[in-house]
C-alpha positions as CSV (number, residue, x, y, z in Angstrom):
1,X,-20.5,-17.9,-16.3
2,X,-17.6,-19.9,-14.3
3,X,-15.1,-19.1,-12.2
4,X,-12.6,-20.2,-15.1
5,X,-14.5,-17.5,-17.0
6,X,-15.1,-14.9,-14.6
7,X,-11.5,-14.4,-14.2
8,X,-11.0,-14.5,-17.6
9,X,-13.3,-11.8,-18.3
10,X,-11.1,-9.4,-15.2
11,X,-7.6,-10.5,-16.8
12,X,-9.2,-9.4,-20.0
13,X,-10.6,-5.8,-18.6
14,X,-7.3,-5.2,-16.9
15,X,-5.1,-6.6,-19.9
16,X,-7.2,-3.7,-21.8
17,X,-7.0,-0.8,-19.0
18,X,-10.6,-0.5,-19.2
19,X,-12.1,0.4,-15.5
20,X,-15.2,-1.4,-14.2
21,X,-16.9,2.1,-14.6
22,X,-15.4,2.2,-18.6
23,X,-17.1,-1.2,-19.0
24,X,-20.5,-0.5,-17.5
25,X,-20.2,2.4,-19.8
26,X,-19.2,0.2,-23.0
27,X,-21.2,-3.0,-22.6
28,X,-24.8,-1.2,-20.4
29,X,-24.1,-3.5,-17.2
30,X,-24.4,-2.0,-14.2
31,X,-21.0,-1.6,-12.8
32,X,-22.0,-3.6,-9.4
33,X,-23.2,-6.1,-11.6
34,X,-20.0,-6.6,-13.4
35,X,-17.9,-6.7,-10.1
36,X,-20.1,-9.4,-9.0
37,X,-19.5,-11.6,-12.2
38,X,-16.2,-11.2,-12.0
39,X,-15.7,-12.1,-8.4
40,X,-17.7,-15.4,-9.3
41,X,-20.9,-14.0,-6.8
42,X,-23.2,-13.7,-9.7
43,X,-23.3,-16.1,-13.1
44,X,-23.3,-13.6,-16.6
45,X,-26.5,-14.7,-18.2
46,X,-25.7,-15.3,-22.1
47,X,-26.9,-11.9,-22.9
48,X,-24.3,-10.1,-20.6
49,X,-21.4,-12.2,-21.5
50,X,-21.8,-11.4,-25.3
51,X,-22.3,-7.6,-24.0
52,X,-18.7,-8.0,-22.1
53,X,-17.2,-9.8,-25.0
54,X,-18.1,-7.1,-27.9
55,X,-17.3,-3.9,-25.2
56,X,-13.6,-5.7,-24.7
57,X,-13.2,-5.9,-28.2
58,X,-13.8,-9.6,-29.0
59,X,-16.7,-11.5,-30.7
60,X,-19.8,-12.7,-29.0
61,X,-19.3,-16.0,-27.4
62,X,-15.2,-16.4,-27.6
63,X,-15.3,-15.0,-23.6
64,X,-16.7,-18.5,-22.9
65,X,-15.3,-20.7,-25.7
66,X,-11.8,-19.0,-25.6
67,X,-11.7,-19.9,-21.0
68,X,-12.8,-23.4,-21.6
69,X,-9.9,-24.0,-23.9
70,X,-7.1,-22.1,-21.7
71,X,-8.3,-24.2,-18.9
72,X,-8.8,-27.6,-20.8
73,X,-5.7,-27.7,-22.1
């Protein structure tokens, strides 16, 4: 997961009002491990970034596609 992404996935969490601790409960990532994806320390492996995507409420893979074309364009 990229920085372009990692951000994405926090704008998305806070655009929701869903806490780090809602999300660990929602997608069963370790809350630690979440705060490290989206401060860019650790990369999502595929697995956890469709987890993220479907607890936020959008489908599995548009957290990656959906980034690259924000920040292509």
């Amino acid at each position: 997961m990229s920085a372009p992404v990692a951000r994405h996935l926090r704008e998305l969490r806070v655009e929701r009002g869903i806490s780090i601790r809602d999300l660990e409960r929602r997608a069963g990532i370790n809350r630690a491990t979440i705060s490290m994806i989206e401060r860019g320390v650790m990369v999502a492996t595929p697995a956890q970034a469709d987890l993220l995507a479907l607890a936020l409420g959008i489908a599995e893979g548009d957290l990656v596609s959906r980034t690259l074309l924000v920040h292509e364009s």
